[in-house]
C-alpha positions as CSV (number, residue, x, y, z in Angstrom):
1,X,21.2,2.1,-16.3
2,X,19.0,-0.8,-18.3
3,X,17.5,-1.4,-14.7
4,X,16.4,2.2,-14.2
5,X,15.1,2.5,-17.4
6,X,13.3,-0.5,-17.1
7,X,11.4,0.7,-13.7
8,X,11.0,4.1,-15.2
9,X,9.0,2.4,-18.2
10,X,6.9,0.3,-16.1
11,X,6.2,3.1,-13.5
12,X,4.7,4.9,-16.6
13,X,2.6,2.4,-17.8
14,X,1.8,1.2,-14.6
15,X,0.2,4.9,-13.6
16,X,-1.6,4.7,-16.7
17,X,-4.1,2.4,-15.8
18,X,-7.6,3.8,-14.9
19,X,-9.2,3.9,-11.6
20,X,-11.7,1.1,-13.6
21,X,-9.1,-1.4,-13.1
22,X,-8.5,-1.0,-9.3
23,X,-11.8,-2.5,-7.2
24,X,-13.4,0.9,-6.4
25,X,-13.9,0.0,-2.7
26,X,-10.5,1.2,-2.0
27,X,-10.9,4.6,-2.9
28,X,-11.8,6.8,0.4
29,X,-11.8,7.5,3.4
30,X,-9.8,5.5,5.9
31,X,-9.8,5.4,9.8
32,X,-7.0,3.2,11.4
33,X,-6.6,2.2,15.3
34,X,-4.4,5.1,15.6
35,X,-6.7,7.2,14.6
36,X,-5.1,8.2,11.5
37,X,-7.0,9.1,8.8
38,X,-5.9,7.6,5.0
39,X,-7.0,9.3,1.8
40,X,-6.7,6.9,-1.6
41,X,-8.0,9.2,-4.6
42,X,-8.9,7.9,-8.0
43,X,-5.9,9.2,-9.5
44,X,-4.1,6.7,-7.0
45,X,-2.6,9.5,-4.4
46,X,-3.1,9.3,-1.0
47,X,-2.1,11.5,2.0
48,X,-1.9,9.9,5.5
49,X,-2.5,12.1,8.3
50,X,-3.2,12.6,12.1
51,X,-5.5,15.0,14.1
52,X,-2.6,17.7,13.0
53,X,-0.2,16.7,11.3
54,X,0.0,14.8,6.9
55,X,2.3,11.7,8.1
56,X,3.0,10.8,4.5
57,X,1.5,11.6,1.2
58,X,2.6,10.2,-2.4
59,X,1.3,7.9,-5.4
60,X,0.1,4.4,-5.2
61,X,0.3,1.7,-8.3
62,X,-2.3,-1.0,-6.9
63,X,-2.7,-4.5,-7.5
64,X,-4.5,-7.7,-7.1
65,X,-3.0,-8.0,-3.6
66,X,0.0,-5.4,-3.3
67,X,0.4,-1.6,-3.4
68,X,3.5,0.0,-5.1
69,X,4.1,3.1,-3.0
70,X,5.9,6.2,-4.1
71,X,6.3,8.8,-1.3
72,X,6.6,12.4,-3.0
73,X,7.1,13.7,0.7
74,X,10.0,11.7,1.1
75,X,11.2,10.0,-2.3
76,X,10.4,6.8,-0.8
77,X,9.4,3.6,-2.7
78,X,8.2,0.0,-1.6
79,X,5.6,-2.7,-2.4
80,X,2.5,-3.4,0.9
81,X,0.8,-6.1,0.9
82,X,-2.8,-5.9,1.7
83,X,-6.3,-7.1,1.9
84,X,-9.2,-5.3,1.2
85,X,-12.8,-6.5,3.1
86,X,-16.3,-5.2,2.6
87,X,-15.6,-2.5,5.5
88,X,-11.8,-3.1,6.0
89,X,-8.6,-2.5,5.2
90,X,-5.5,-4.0,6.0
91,X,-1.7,-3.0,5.1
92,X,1.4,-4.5,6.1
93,X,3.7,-1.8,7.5
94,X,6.9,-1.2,5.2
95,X,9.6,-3.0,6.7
96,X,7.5,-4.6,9.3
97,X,5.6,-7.6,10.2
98,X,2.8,-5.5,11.4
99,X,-0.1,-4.0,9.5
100,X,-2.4,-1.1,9.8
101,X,-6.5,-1.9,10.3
102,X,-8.1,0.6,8.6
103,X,-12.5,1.0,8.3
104,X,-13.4,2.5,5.9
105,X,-15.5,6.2,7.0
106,X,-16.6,7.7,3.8
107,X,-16.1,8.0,0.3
């Protein structure tokens, strides 16, 4: 119970923290080599979709060099490492050793 009270409290004040605190190169438009196309909003959502079909959507808590994910399509949560470039994006895949290329495609 101290545990999940503990991660409650710092979920909270982690989702607290502006958009001025995240570099605000992330926020966009994102096309991967699937051609998947990522959506990070400045009130840290994002919605992952295909030609057709939203592939996940949820709430991210971003950091120097990880991303806290919450899925609210699926309740999921995990931590991706990633590294952002000038036109670039990359993500390590939950669970995975691979990771996603993303370019960035608008704003």
């Amino acid at each position: 119970m101290k545990n999940l009270l503990f991660s409650i409290t710092i979920l909270f004040s982690s989702l607290t923290l502006s958009a001025n605190e995240t570099n605000p190169e992330i926020y966009g438009y994102w096309l991967n080599t699937d051609s998947e196309i990522l959506l990070i909003q400045t009130n840290n959502t994002f919605t992952r979709r295909s030609k057709s079909d939203v592939i996940a959507t949820g709430k991210l808590i971003i950091g120097d060099n990880n991303i806290n994910v919450l899925r609210t399509d699926t309740g999921e949560e995990y931590t991706l490492d990633y590294f952002l470039g000038e036109e670039t994006l990359v993500v390590r895949k939950p669970n995975s050793n691979q990771a996603w290329l993303f370019t960035k495609v608008g704003n």
